[in-house]
PDB file of N, CA, C, O and CB in Angstrom:
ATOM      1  N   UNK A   1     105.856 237.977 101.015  1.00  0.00           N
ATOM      2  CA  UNK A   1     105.980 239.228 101.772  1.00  0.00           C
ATOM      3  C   UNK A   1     104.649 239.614 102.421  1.00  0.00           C
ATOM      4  O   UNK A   1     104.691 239.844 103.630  1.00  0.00           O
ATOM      5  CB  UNK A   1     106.468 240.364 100.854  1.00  0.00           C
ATOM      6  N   UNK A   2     103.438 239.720 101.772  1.00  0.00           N
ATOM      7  CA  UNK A   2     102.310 239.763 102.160  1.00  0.00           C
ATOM      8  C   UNK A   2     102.085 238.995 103.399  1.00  0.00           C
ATOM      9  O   UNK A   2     101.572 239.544 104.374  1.00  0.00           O
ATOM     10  CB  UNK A   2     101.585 239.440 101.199  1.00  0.00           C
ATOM     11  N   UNK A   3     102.504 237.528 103.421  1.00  0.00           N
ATOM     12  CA  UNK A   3     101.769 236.942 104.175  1.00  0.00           C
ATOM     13  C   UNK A   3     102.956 237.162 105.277  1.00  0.00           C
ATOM     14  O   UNK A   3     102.431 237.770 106.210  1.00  0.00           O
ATOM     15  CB  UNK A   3     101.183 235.498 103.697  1.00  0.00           C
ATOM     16  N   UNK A   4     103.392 237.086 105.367  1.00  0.00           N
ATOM     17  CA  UNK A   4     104.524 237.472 106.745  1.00  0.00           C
ATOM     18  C   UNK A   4     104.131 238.625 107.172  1.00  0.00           C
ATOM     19  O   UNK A   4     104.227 238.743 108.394  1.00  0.00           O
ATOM     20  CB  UNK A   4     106.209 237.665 106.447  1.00  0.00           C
ATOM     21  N   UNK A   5     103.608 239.774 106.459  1.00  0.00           N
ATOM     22  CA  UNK A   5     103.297 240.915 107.478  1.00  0.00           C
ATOM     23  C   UNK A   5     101.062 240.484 107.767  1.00  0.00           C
ATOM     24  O   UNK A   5     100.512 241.071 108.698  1.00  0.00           O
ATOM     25  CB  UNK A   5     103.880 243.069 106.337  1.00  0.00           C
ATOM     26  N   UNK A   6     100.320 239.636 106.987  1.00  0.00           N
ATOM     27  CA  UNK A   6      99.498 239.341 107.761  1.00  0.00           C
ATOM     28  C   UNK A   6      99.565 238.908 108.923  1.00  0.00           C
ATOM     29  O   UNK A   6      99.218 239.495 109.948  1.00  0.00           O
ATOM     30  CB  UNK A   6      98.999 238.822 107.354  1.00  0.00           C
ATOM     31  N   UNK A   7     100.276 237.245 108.756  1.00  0.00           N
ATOM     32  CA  UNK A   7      99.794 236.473 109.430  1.00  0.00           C
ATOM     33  C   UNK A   7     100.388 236.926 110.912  1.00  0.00           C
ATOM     34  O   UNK A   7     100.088 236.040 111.713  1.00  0.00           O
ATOM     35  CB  UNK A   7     100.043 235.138 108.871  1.00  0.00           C
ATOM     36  N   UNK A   8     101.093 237.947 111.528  1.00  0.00           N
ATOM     37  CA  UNK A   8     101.091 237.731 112.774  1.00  0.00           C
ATOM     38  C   UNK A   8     100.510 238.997 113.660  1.00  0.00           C
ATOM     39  O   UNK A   8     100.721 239.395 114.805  1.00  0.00           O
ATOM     40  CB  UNK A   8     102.435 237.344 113.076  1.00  0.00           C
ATOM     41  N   UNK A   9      99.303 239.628 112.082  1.00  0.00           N
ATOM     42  CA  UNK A   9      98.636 240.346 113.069  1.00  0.00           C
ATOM     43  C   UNK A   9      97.211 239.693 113.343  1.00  0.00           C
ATOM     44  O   UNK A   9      96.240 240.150 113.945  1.00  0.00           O
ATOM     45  CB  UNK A   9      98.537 241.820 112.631  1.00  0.00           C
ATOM     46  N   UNK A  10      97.410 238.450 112.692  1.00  0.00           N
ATOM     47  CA  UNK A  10      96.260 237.839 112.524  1.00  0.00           C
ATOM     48  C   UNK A  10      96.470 236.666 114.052  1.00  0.00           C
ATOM     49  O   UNK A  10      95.575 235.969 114.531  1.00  0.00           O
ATOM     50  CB  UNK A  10      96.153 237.123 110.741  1.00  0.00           C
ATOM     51  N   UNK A  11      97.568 236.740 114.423  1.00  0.00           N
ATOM     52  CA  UNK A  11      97.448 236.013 115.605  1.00  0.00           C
ATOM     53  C   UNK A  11      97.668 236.791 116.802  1.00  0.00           C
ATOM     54  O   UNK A  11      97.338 236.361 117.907  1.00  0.00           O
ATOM     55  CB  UNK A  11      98.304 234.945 115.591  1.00  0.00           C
ATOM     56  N   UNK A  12      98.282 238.064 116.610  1.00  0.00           N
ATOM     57  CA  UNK A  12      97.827 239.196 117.738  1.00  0.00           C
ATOM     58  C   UNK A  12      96.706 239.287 118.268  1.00  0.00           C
ATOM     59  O   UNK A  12      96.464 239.565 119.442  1.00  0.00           O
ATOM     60  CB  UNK A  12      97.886 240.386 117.377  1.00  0.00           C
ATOM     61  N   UNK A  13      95.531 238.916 116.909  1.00  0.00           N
ATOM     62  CA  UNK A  13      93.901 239.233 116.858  1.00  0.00           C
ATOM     63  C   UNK A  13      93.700 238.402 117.482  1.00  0.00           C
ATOM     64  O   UNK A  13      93.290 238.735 118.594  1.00  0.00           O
ATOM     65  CB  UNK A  13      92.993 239.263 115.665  1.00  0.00           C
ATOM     66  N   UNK A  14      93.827 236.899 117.245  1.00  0.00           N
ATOM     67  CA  UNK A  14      93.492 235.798 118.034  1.00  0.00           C
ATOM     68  C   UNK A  14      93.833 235.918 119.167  1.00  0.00           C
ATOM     69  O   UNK A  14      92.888 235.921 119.956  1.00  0.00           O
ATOM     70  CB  UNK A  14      93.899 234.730 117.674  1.00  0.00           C
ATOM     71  N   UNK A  15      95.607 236.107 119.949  1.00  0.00           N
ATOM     72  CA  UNK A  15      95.684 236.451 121.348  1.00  0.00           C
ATOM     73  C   UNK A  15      94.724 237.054 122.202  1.00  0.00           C
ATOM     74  O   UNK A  15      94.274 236.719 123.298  1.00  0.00           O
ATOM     75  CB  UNK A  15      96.567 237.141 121.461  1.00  0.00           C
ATOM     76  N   UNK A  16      94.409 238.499 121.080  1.00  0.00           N
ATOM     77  CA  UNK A  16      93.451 239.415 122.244  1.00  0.00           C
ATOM     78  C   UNK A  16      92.450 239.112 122.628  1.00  0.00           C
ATOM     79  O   UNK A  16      91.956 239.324 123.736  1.00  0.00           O
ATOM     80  CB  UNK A  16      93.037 240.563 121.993  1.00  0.00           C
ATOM     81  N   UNK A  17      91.830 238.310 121.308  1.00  0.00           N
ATOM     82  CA  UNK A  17      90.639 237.666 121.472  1.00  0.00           C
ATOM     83  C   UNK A  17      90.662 236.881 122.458  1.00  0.00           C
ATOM     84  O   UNK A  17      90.024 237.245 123.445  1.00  0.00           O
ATOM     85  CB  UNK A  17      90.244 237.038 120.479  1.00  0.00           C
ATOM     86  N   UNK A  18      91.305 235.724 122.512  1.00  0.00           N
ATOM     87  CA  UNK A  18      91.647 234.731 123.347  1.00  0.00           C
ATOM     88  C   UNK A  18      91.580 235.365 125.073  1.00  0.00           C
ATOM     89  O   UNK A  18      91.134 234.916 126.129  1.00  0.00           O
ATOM     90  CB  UNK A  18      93.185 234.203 122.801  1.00  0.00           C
ATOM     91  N   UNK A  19      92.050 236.215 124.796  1.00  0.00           N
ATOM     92  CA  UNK A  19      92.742 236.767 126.839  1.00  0.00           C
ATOM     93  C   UNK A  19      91.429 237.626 126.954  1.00  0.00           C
ATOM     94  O   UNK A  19      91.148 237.761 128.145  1.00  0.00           O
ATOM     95  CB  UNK A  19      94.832 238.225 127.169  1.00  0.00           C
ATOM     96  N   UNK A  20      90.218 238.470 125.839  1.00  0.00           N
ATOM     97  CA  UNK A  20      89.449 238.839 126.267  1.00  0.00           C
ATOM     98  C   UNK A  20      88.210 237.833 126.546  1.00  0.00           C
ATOM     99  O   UNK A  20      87.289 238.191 127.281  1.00  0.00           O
ATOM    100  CB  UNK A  20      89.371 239.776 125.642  1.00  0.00           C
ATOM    101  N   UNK A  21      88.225 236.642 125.970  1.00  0.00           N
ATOM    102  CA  UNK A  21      87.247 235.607 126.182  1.00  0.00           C
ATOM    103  C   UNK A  21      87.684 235.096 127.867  1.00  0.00           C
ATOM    104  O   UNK A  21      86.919 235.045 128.830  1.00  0.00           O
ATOM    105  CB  UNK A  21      87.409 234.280 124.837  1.00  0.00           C
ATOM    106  N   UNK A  22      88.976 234.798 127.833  1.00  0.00           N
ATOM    107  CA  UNK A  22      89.327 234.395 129.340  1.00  0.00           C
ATOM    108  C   UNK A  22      88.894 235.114 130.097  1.00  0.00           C
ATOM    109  O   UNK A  22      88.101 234.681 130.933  1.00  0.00           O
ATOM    110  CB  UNK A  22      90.570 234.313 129.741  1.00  0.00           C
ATOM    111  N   UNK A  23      89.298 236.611 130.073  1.00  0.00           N
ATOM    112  CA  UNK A  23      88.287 237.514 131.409  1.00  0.00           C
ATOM    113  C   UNK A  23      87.305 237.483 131.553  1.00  0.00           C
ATOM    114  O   UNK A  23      86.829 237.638 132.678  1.00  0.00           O
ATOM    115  CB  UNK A  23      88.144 238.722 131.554  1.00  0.00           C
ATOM    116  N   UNK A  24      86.483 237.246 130.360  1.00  0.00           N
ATOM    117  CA  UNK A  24      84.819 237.261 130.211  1.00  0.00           C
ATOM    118  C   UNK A  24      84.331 236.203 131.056  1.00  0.00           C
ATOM    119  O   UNK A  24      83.349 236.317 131.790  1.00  0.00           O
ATOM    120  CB  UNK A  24      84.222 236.978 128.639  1.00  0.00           C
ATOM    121  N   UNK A  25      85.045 235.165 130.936  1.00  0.00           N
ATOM    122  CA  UNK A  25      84.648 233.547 131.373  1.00  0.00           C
ATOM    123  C   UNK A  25      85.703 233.925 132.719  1.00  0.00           C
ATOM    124  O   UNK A  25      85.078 233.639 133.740  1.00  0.00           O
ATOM    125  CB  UNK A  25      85.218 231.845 129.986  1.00  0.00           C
ATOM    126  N   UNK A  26      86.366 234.185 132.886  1.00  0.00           N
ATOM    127  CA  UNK A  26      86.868 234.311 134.443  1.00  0.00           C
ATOM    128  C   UNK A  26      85.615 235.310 135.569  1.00  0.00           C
ATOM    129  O   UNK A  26      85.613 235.205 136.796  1.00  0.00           O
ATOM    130  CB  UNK A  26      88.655 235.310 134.335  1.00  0.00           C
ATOM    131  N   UNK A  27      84.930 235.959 135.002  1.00  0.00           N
ATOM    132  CA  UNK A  27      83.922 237.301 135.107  1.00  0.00           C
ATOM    133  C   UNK A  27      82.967 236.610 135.404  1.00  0.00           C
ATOM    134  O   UNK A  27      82.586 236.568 136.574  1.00  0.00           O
ATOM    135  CB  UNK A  27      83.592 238.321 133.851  1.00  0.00           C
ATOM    136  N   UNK A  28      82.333 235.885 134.391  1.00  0.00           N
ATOM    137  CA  UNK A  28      81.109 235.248 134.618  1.00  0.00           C
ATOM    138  C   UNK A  28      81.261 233.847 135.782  1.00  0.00           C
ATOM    139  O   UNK A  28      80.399 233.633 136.634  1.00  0.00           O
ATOM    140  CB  UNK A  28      80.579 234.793 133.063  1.00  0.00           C
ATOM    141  N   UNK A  29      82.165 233.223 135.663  1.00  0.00           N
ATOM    142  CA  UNK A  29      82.397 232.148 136.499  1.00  0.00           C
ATOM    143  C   UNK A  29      82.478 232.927 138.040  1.00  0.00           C
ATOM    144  O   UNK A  29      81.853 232.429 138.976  1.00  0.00           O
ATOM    145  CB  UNK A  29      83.829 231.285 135.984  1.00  0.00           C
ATOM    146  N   UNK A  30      83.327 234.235 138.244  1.00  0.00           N
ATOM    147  CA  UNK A  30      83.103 234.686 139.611  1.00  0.00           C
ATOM    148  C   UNK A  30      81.832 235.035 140.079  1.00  0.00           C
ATOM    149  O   UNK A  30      81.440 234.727 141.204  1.00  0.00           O
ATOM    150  CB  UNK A  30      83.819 235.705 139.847  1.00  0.00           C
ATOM    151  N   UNK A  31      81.161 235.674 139.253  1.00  0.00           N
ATOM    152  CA  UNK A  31      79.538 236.203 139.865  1.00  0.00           C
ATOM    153  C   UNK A  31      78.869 235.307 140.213  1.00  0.00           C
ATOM    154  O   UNK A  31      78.257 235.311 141.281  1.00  0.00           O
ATOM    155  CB  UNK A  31      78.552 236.897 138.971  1.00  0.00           C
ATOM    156  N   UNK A  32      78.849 234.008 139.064  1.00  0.00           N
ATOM    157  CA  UNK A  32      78.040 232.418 139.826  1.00  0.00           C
ATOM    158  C   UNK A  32      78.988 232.440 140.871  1.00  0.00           C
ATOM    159  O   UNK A  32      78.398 232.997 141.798  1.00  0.00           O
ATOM    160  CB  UNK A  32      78.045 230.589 138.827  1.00  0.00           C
ATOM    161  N   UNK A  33      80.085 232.157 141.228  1.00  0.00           N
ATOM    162  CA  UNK A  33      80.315 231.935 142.559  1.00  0.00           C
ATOM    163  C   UNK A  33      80.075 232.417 143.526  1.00  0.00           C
ATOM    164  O   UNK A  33      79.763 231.758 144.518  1.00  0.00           O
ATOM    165  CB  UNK A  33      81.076 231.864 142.758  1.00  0.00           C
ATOM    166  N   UNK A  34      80.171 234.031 143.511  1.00  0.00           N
ATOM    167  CA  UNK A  34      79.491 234.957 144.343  1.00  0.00           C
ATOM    168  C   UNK A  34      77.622 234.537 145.237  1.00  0.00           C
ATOM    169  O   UNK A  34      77.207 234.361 146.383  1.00  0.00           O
ATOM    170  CB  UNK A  34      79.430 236.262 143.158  1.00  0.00           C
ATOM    171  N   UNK A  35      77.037 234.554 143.799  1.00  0.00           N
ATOM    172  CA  UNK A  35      75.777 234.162 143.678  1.00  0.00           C
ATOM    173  C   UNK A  35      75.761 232.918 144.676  1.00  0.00           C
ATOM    174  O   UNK A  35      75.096 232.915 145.712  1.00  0.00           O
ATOM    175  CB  UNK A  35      75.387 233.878 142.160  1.00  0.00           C
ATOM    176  N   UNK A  36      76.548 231.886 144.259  1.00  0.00           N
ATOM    177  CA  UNK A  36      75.776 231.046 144.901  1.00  0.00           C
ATOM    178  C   UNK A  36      76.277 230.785 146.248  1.00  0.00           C
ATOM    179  O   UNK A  36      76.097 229.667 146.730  1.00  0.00           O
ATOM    180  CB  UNK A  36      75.628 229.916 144.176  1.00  0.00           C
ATOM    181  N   UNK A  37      77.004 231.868 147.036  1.00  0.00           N
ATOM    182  CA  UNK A  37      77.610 231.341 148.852  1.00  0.00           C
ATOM    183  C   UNK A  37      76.259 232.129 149.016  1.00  0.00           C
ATOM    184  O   UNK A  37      75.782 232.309 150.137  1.00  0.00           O
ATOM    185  CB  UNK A  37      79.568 232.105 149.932  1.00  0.00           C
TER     186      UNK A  37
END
Protein backbone atom coordinates (compact mmCIF):
# COMPACT_ATOMS: atom_id res chain seq x y z
CA UNK A 1 0.00 0.00 0.00
CA UNK A 2 2.78 2.33 0.87
CA UNK A 3 4.57 1.84 -2.11
CA UNK A 4 1.75 2.35 -4.62
CA UNK A 5 0.90 5.66 -3.12
CA UNK A 6 4.92 6.58 -3.23
CA UNK A 7 6.06 5.47 -6.16
CA UNK A 8 4.02 7.60 -8.56
CA UNK A 9 4.68 10.68 -6.83
CA UNK A 10 8.06 9.83 -7.10
CA UNK A 11 7.78 9.80 -10.87
CA UNK A 12 5.59 12.96 -11.05
CA UNK A 13 8.96 14.35 -9.34
CA UNK A 14 11.03 12.92 -11.98
CA UNK A 15 8.56 14.20 -14.90
CA UNK A 16 8.80 17.76 -13.54
CA UNK A 17 12.17 17.49 -13.12
CA UNK A 18 12.72 16.11 -16.43
CA UNK A 19 10.43 18.94 -18.49
CA UNK A 20 12.16 21.57 -16.13
CA UNK A 21 15.73 20.41 -17.20
CA UNK A 22 14.36 20.41 -20.92
CA UNK A 23 13.42 24.17 -20.74
CA UNK A 24 16.58 24.97 -19.03
CA UNK A 25 18.60 23.23 -21.87
CA UNK A 26 16.07 24.43 -24.53
CA UNK A 27 16.91 28.21 -22.79
CA UNK A 28 20.42 27.90 -22.76
CA UNK A 29 20.82 26.28 -26.23
CA UNK A 30 18.62 29.42 -27.63
CA UNK A 31 20.81 32.28 -26.16
CA UNK A 32 24.08 30.44 -27.73
CA UNK A 33 22.19 30.59 -30.78
CA UNK A 34 21.14 34.02 -30.46
CA UNK A 35 24.75 34.88 -29.41
CA UNK A 36 26.31 33.49 -32.03
CA UNK A 37 24.28 35.06 -35.56
Amino acid sequence: MCYDKLSPNILIKKMHFNKLALDYIKTFIISIYRKSL
